[in-house]
C-alpha positions in Angstrom: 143.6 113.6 34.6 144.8 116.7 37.1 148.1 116.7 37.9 149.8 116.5 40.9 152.2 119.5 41.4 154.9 120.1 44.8 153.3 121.3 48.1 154.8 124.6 49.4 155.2 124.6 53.1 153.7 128.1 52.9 150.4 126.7 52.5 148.8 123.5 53.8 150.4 120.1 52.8 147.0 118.7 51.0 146.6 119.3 47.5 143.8 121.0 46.3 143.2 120.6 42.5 142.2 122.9 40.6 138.7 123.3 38.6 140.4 124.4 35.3 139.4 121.6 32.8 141.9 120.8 30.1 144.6 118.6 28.9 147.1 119.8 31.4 144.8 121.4 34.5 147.0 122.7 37.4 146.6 122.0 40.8 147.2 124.3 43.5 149.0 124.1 47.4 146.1 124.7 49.8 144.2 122.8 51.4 140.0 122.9 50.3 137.6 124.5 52.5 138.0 128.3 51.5 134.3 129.6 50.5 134.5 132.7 47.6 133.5 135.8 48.9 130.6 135.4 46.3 130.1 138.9 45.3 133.6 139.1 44.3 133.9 136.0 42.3 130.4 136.0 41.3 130.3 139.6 40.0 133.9 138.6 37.7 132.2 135.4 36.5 129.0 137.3 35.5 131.2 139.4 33.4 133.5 137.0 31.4 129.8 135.4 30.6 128.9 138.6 29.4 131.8 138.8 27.5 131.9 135.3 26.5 128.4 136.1 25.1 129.1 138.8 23.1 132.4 140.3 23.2 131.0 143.6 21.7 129.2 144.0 24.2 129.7 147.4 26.1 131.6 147.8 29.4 129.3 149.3 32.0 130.6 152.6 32.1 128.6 155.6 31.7 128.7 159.5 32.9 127.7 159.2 36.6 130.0 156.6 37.1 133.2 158.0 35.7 132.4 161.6 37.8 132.2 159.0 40.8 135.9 157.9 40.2 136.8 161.4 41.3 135.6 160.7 45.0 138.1 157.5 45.4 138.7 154.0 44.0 136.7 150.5 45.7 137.9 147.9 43.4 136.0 144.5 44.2 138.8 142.4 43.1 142.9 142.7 41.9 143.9 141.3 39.1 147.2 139.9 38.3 147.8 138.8 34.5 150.1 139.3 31.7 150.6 142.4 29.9 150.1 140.5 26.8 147.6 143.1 24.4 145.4 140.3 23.8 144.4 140.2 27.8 143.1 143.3 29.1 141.4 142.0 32.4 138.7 145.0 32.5 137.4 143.6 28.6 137.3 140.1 29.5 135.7 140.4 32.7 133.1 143.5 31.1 134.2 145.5 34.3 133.2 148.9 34.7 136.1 152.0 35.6 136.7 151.2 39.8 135.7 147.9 39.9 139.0 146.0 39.0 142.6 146.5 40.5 145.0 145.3 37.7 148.1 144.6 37.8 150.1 143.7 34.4 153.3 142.4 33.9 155.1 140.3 31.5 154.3 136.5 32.4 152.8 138.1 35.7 155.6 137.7 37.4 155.3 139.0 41.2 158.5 141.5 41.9 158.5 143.8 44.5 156.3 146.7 42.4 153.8 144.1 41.8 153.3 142.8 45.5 152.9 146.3 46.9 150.5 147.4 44.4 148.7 144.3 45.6 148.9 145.5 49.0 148.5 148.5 48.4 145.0 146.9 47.1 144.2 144.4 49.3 144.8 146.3 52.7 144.1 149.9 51.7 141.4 149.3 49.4 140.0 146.6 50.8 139.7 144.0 47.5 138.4 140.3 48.9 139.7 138.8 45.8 143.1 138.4 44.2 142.7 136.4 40.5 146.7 135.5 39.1 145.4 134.9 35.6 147.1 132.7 33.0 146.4 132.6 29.2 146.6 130.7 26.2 150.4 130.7 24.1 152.0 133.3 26.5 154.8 134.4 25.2 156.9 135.2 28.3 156.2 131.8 29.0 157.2 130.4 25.8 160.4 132.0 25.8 160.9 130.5 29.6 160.3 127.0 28.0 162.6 127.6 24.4 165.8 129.3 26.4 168.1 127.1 28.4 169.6 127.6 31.8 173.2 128.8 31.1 172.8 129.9 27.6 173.2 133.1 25.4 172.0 136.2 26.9 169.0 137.5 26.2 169.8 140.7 27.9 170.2 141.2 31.3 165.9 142.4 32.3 164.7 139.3 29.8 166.9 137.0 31.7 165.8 138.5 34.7 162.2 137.7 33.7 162.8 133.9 32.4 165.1 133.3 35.6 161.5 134.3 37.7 159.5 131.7 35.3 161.2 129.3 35.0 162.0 127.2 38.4 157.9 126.7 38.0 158.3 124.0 35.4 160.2 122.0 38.4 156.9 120.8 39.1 155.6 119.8 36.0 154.9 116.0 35.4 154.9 116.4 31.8 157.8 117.9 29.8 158.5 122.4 29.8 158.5 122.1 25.9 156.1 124.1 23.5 153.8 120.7 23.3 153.1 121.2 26.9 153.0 125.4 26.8 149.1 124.9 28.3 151.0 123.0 31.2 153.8 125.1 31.8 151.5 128.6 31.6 149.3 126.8 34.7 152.7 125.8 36.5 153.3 129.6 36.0 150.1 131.0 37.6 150.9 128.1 40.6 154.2 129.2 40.9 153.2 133.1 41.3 150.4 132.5 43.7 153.3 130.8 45.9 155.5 133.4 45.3 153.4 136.1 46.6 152.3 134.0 49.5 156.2 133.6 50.4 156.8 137.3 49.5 153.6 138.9 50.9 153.2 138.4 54.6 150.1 140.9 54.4 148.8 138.8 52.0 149.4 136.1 53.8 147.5 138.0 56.7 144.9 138.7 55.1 144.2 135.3 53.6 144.6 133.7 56.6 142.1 136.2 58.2 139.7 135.4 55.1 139.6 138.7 54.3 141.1 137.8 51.3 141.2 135.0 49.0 143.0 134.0 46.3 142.5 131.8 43.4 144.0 130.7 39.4 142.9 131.4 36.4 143.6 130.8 32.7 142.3 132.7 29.8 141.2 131.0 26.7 141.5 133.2 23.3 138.7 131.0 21.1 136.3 130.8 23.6 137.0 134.1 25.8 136.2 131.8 28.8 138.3 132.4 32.0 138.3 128.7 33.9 139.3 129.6 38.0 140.6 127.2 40.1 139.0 126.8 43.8 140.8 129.2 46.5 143.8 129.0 47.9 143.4 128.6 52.2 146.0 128.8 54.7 146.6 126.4 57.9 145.8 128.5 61.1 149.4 128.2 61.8 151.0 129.7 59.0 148.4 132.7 59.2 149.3 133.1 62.8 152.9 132.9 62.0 152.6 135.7 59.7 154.4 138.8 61.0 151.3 141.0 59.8 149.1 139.3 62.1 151.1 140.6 65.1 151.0 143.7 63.7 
């Protein structure tokens, strides 16, 4: 059974829950109605079944299209995941050099560097799809769950880090302890995609405009399967209210 999770007054107040199957799927705040911009999500889908099918199989990259990266950059979709070696989004997803804007960062946590390179992707480069993608036995994660508020220093940028993780497992229903890692690693990817909304009011713009959507995902190391949760879609009024739409 999906879990219920707290509703950001960022987004709409109806849940939306999430198509990640599993003991401990996530749900997300929006509201359903949001349609994929189905090239986007399509065209990353077709590739982690590529890769699910054969994970030798070769990245589409050849001559012609590395002397095209010299004329500019049109990445389809940005992806924001963990810099975990195990997860390199461009493998999983059997994307070719251009075609995915990734962003990687310890737990994926979403500090200023990360939302403007976002931006930067969305707005200037015109991305429709932002993917924050989750994965199996993260160990920023884990180390969010095993340290306690208030305890030993683990130096002040690794505090820094946990101190960003860890006010998502608020929201669990079932315990932030390495039995529930799957759950806390899905409160996680919720929590980021609300921080950027909060963070992000181009984001937020652009969302809101559907020029942008953005979805959950969690990466599976047996299967190489990335599951996505539906889209995230904001009320009219908190896109209006958005100081990039008066822009």
């Amino acid at each position: 059974m999906l879990r219920k999770i707290h509703v950001s007054t960022t987004v709409t107040a109806a849940l939306l829950t999430l198509a990640i199957p599993g003991p401990a799927a996530f749900a997300a705040r929006a509201s359903r109605g949001a349609q994929a911009p189905p090239s986007a999500l399509e065209r990353l889908k077709a590739g982690n079944a590529r890769f699910v099918r054969d994970a030798a199989a070769p990245l589409p990259i050849d001559e012609a299209s590395r002397q095209a990266q010299a004329r500019g950059q049109s990445p389809f979709a940005i992806v924001l995941s963990c810099a975990d070696s195990r997860v390199p989004p461009e493998v999983i997803f059997n994307a070719g050099l251009g075609e995915i804007f990734v962003v990687r960062t310890a737990g994926g946590v979403a500090d200023q560097a990360v939302l403007a390179s976002i931006e930067y992707a969305a707005e200037h480069l015109n991305a429709s799809l932002l993917v924050v993608m989750g994965h199996d036995t993260c160990g920023a994660v884990k180390t969010a769950v095993e340290s306690k508020a208030g305890g030993a220093s683990m130096g002040p940028n690794l505090d820094a880090l946990v101190g960003a993780i860890r006010p998502a497992f608020d929201h669990m229903s079932a315990p932030a302890d390495g039995d529930h890692l799957r759950d806390a690693v899905l409160a996680n990817v919720e929590q980021v995609v609300n921080d950027i909304l909060t963070k992000s009011a181009i984001v937020k713009h652009l969302i809101g405009a559907g020029k942008l959507q953005a979805i959950g995902a969690y990466y599976e190391f047996a299967t190489g399967r990335v599951r996505f949760s539906e889209a995230v879609r904001l009320s009219s009024e908190h896109a209006s209210n958005s100081p990039a739409a008066h822009r």
